[in-house]
MDAnalysis code that builds the backbone (N, CA, C; Angstrom):
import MDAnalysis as mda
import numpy as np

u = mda.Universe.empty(510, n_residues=170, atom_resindex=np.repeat(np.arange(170), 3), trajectory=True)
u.add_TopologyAttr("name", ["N", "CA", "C"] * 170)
u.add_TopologyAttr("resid", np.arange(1, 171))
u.add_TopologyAttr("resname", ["UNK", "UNK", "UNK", "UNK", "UNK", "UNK", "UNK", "UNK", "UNK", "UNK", "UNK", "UNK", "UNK", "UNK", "UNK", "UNK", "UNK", "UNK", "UNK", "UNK", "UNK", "UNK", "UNK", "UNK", "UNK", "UNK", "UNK", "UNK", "UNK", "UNK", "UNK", "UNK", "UNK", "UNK", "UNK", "UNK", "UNK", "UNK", "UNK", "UNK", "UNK", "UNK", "UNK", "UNK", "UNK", "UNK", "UNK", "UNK", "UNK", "UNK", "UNK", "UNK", "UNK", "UNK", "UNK", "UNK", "UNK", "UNK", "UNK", "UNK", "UNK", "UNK", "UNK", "UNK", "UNK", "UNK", "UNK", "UNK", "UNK", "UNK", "UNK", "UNK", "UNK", "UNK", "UNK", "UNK", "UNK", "UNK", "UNK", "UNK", "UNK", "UNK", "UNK", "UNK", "UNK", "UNK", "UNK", "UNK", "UNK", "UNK", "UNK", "UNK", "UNK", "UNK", "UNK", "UNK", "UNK", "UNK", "UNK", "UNK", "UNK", "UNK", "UNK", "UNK", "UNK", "UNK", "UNK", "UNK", "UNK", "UNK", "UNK", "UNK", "UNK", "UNK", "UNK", "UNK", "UNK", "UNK", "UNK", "UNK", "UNK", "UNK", "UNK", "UNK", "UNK", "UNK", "UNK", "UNK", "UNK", "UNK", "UNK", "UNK", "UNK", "UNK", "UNK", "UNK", "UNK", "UNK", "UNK", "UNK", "UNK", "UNK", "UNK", "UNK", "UNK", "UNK", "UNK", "UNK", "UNK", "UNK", "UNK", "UNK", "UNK", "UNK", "UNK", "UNK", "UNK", "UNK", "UNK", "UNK", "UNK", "UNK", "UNK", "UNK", "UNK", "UNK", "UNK", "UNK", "UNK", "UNK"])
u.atoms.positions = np.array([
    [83.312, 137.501, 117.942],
    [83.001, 136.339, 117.126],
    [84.268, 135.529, 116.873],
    [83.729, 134.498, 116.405],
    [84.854, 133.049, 116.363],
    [85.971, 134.215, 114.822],
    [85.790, 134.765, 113.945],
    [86.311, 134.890, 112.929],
    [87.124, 136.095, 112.796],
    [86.910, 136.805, 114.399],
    [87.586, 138.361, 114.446],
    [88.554, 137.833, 115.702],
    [88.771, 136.666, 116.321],
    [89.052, 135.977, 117.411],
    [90.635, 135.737, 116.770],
    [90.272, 134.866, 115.101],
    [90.983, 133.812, 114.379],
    [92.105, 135.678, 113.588],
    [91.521, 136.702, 113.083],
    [92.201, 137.523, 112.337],
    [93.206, 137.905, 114.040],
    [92.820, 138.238, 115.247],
    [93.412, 138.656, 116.229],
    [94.579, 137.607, 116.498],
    [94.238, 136.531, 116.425],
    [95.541, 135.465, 116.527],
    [96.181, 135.541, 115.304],
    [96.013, 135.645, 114.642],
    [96.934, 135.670, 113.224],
    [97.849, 136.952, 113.150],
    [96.889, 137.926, 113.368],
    [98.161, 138.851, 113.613],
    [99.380, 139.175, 115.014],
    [98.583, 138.642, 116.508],
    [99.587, 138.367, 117.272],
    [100.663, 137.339, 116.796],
    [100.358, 136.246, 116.145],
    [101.364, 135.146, 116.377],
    [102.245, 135.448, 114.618],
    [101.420, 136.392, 113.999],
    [102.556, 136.713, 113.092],
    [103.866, 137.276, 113.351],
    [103.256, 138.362, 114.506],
    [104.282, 139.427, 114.935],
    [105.024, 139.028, 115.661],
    [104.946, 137.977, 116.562],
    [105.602, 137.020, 117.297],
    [106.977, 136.247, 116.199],
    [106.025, 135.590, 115.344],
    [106.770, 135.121, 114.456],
    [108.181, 135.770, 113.878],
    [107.664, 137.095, 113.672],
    [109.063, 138.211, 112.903],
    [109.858, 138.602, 113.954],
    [109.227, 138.769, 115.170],
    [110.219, 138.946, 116.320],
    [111.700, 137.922, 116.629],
    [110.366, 136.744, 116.858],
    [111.390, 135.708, 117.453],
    [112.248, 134.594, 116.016],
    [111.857, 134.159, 114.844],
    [112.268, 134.241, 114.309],
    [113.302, 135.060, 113.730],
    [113.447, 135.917, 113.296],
    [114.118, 137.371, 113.226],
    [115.418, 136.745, 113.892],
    [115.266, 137.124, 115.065],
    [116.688, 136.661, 116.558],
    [117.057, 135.689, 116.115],
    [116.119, 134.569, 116.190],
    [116.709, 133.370, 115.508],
    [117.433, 132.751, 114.971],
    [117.076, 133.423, 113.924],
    [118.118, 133.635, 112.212],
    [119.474, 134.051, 112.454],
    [119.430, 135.605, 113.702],
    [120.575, 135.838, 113.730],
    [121.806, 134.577, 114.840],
    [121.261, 133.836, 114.942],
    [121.720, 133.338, 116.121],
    [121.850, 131.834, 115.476],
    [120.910, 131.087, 115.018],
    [121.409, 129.506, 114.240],
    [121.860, 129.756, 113.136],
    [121.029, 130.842, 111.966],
    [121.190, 131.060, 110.530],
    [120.104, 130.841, 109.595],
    [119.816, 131.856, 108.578],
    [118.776, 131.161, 107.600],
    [118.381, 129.994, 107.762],
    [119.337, 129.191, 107.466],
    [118.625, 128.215, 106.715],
    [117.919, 126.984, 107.712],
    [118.384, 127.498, 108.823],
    [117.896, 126.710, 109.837],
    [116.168, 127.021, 110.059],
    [116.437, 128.708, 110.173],
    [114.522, 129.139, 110.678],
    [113.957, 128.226, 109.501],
    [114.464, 128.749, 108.256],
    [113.375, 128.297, 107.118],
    [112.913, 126.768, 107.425],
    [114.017, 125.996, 107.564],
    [113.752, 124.667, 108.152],
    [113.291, 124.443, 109.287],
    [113.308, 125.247, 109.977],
    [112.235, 124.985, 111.614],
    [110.793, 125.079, 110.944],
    [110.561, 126.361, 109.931],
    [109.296, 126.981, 110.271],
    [108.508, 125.940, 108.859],
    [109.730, 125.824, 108.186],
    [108.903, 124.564, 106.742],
    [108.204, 123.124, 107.148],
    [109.290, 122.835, 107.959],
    [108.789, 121.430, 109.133],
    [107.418, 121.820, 109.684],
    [107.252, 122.683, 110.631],
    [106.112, 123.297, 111.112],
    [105.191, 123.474, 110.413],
    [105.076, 123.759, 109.012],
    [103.822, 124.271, 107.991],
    [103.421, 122.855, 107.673],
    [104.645, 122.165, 107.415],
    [104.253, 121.056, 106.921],
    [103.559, 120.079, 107.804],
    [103.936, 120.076, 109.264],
    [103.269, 118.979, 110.064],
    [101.637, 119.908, 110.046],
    [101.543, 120.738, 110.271],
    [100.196, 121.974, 110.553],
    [99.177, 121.196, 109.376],
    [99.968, 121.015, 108.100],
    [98.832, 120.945, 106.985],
    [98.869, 119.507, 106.554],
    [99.606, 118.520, 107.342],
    [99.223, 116.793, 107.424],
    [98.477, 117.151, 108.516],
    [98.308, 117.618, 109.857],
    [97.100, 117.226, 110.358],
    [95.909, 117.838, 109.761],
    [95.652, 119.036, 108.901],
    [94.436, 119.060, 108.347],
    [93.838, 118.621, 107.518],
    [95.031, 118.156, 106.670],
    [94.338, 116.943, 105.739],
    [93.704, 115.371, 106.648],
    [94.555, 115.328, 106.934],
    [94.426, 114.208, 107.861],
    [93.419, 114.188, 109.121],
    [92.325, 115.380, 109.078],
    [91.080, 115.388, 110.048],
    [90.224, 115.650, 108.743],
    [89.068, 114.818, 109.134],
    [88.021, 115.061, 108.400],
    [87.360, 116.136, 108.477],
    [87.123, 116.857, 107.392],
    [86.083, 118.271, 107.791],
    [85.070, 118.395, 108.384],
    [85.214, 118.944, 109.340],
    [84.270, 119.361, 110.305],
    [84.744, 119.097, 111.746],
    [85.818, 117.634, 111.639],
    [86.065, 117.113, 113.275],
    [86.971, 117.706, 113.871],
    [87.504, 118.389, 113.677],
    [89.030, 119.074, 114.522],
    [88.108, 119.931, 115.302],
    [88.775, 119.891, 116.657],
    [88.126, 120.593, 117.810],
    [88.687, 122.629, 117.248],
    [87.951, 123.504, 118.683],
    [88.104, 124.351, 117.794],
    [89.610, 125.155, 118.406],
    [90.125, 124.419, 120.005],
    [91.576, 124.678, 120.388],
    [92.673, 123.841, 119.283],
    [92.190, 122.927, 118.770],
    [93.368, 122.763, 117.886],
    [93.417, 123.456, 116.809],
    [92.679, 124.189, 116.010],
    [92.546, 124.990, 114.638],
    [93.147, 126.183, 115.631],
    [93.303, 126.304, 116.338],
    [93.824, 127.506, 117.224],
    [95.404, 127.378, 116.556],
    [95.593, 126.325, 117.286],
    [97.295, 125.477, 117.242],
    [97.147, 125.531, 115.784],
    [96.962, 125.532, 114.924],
    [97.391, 125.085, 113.441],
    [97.262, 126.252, 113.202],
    [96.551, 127.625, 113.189],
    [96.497, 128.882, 112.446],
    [97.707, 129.530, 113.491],
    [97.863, 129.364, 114.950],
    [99.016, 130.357, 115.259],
    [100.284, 129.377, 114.902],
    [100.562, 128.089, 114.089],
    [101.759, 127.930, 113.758],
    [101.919, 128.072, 112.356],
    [101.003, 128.592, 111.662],
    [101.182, 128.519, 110.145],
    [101.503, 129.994, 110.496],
    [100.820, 131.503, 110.898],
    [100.489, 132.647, 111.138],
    [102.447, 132.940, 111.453],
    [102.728, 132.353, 112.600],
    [104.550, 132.437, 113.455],
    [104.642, 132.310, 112.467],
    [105.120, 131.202, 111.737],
    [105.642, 130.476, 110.660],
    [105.836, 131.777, 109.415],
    [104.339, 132.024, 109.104],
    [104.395, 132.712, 107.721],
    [105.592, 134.684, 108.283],
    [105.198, 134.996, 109.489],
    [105.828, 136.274, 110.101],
    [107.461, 135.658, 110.092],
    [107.942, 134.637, 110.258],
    [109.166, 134.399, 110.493],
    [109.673, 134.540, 109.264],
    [109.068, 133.658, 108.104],
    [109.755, 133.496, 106.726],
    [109.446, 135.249, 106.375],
    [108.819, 135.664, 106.426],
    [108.612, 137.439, 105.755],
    [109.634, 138.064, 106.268],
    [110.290, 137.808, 107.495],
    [111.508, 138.891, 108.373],
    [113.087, 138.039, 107.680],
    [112.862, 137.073, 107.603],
    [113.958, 136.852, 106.991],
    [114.426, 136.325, 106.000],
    [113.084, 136.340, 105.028],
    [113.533, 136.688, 103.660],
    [114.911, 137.563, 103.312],
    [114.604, 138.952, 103.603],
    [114.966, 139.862, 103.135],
    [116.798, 139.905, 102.910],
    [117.185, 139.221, 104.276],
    [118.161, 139.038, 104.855],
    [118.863, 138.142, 104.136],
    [117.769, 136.816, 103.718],
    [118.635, 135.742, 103.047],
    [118.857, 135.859, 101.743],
    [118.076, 137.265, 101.307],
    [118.729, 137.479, 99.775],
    [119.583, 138.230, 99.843],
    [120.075, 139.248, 100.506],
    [121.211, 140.257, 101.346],
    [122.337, 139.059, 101.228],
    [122.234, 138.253, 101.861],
    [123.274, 136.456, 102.483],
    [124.026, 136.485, 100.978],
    [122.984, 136.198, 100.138],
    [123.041, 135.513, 98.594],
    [123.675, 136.075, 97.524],
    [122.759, 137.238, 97.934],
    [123.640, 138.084, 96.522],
    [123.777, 139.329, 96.563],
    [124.332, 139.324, 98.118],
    [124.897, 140.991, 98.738],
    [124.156, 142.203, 99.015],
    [124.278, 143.245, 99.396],
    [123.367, 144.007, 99.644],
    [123.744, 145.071, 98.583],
    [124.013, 145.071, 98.200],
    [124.152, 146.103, 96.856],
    [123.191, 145.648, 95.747],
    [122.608, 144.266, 95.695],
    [121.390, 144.145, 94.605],
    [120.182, 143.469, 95.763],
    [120.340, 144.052, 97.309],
    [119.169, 143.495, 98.043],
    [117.328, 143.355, 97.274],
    [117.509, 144.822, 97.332],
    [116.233, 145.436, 96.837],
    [115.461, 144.408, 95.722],
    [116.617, 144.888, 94.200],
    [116.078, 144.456, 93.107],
    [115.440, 143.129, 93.080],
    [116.677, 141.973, 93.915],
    [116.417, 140.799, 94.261],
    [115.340, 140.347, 94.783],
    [115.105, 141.112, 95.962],
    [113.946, 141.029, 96.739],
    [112.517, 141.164, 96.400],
    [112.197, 142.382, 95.072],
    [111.193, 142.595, 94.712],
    [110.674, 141.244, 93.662],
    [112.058, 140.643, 93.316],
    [111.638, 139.746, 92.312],
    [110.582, 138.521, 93.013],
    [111.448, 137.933, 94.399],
    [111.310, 137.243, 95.076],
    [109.834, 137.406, 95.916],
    [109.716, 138.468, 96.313],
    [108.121, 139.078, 97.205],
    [107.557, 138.903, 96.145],
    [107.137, 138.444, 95.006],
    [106.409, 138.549, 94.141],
    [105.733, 136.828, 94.156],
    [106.746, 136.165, 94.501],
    [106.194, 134.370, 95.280],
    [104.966, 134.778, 96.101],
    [105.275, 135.915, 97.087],
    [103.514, 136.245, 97.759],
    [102.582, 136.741, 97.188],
    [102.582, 137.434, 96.188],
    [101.673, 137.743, 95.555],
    [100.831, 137.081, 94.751],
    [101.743, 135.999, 94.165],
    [101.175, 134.929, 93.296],
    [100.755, 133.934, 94.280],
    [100.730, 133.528, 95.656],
    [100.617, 132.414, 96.415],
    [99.329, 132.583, 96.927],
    [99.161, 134.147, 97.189],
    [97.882, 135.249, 97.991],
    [96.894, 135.070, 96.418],
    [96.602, 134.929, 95.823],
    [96.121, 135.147, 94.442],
    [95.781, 133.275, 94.395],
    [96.547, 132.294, 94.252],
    [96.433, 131.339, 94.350],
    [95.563, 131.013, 95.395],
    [95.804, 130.932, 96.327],
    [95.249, 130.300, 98.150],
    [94.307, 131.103, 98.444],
    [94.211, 132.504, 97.993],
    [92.849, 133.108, 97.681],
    [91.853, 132.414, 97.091],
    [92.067, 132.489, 95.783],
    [91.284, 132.254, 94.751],
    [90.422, 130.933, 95.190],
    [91.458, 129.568, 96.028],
    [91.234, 128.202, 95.913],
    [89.754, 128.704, 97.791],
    [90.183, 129.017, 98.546],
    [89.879, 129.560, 99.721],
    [88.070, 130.070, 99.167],
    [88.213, 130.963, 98.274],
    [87.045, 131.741, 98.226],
    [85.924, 130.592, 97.379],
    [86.934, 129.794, 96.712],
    [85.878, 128.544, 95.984],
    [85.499, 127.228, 96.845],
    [86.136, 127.219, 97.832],
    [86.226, 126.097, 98.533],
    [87.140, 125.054, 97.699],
    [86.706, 124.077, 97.169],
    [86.972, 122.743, 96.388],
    [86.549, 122.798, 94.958],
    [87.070, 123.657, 94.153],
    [86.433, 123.668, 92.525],
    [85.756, 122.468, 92.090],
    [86.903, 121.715, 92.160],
    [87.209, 119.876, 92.007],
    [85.929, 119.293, 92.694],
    [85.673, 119.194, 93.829],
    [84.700, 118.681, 94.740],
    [83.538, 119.445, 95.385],
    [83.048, 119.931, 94.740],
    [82.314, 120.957, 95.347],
    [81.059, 120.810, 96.105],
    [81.317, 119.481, 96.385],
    [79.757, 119.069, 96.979],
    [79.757, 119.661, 98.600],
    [78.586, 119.670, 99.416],
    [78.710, 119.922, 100.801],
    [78.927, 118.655, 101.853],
    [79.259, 118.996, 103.225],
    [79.165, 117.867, 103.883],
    [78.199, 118.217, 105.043],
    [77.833, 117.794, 105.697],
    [76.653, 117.433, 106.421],
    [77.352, 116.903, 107.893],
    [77.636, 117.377, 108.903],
    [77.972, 117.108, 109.989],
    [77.081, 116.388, 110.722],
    [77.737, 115.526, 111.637],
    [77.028, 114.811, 112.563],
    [75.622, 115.529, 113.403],
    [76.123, 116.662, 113.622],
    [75.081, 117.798, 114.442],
    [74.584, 118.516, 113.780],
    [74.189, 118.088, 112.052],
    [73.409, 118.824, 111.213],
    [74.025, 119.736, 110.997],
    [74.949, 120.179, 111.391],
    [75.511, 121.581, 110.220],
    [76.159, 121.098, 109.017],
    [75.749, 122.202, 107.873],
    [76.580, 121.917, 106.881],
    [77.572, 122.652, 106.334],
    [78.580, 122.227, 106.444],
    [79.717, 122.864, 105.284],
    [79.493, 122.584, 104.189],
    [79.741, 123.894, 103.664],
    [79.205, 124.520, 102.275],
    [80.881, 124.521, 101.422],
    [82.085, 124.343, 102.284],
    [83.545, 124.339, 101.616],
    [84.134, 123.491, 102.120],
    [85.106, 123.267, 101.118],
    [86.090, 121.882, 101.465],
    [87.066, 122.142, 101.107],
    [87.958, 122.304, 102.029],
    [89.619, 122.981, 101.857],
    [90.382, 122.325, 101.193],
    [90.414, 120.541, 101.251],
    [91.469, 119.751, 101.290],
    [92.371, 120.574, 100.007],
    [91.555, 120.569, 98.861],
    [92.505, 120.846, 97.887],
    [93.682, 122.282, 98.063],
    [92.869, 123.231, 98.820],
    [93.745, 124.392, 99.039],
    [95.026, 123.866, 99.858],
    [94.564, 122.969, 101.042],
    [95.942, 122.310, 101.963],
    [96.684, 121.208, 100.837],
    [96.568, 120.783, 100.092],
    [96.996, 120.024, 98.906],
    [98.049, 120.738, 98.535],
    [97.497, 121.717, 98.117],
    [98.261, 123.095, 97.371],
    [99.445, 123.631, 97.802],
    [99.188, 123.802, 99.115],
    [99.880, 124.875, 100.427],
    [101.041, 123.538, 100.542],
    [100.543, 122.550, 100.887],
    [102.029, 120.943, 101.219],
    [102.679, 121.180, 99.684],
    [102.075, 121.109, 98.659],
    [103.280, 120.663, 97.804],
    [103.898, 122.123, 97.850],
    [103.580, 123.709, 97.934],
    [104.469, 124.888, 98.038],
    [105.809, 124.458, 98.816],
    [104.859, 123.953, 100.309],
    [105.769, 124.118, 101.240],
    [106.811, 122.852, 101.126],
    [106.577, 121.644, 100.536],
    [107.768, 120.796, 100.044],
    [108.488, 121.187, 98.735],
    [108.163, 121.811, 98.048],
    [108.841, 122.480, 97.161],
    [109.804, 123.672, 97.723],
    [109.492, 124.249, 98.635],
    [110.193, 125.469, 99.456],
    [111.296, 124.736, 100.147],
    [110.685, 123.537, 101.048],
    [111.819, 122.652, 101.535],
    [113.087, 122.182, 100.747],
    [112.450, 121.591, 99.686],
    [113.487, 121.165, 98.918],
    [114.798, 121.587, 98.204],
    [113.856, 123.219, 98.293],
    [114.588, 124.352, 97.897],
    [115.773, 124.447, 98.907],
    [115.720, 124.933, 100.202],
    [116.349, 125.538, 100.912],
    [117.345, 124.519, 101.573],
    [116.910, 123.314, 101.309],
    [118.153, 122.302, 101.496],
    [119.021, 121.990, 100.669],
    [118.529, 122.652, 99.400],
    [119.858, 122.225, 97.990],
    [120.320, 123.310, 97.811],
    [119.865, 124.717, 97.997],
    [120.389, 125.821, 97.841],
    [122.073, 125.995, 98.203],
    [122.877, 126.480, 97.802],
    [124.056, 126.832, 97.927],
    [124.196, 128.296, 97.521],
    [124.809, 129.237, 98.799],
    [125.265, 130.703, 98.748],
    [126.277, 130.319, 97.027],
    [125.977, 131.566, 96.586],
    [126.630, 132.058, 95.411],
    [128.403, 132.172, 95.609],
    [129.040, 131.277, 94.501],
    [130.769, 131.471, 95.133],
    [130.865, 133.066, 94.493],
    [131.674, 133.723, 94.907],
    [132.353, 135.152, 94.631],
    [133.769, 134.808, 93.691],
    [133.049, 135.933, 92.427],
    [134.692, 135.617, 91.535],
    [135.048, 136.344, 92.157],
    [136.601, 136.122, 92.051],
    [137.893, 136.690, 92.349],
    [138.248, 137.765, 91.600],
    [138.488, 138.813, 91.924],
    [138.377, 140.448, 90.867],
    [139.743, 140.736, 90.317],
    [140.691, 139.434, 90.573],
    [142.382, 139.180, 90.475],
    [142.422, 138.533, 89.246],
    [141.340, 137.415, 89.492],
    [141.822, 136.574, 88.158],
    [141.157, 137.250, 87.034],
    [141.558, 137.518, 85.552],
    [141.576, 137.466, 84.386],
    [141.064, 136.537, 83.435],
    [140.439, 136.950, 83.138],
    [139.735, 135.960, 81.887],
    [140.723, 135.837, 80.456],
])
């Protein structure tokens, strides 16, 4: 079926994602993947706003779930690393748990909006060929653009932590 097709691509092109991302990172730097893969989420979720529900063919929802899917596997592999970068590996962990906790609240969010369709709009639409959709995403992709420009914004103003000097004296 079309929906065990869509979980099979999501998890190939995740794992893809942590692979080749991963290398990546080691090779341009943080802050570059994050900015490859933020660009990418972000063009993914202007074209779904930007197709009316129902019209996107079903090879392009292909293209938009295996670049959000890469995307989301890339940022998970090198998270870990860019809080290691930040604030050393001697408080990796603690740091990290604080930080993985953005997925939990995002999965809970994009859930929640996902399983309601459109709280806001909840009416159906009626396709040209008589089918009807019974959900309307826009607001969840609403949601997901301002994360992911907020994430952007983040990772371009961010500055690594300076290191005091263990010489100088207060």
């Amino acid at each position: 079926s079309a929906a065990a097709t869509f979980v099979a691509i999501v998890a190939i092109a995740n794992t893809l994602g942590r692979f080749i991302m991963g290398w990546l990172s080691d090779i341009t730097g943080r802050k570059t993947v994050f900015f490859i893969t933020y660009i990418v989420q972000l063009l993914a979720l202007i074209i779904l706003l930007s197709t009316k529900p129902g019209a996107m063919s079903i090879g392009m929802m292909y293209i938009i779930v295996i670049a959000m899917a890469f995307c989301f596997g890339g940022n998970i592999t090198v998270f870990p690393t860019c809080v290691s970068d930040y604030f050393g590996l001697k408080n990796t962990s603690r740091n990290y748990s604080i930080i993985y906790q953005g997925f939990g609240i995002g999965a809970i969010i994009v859930g929640f909006l996902m399983a309601s369709g459109n709280p806001l709009n909840p009416k159906n639409i009626t396709l040209s060929n008589g089918a009807v959709l019974t959900q309307n995403f826009n607001l969840t992709y609403w949601v997901l653009l301002i994360m992911v420009i907020i994430s952007l914004v983040i990772f371009v103003l961010i500055k690594k932590p300076v290191k005091k000097n263990s010489n100088i004296k207060n």
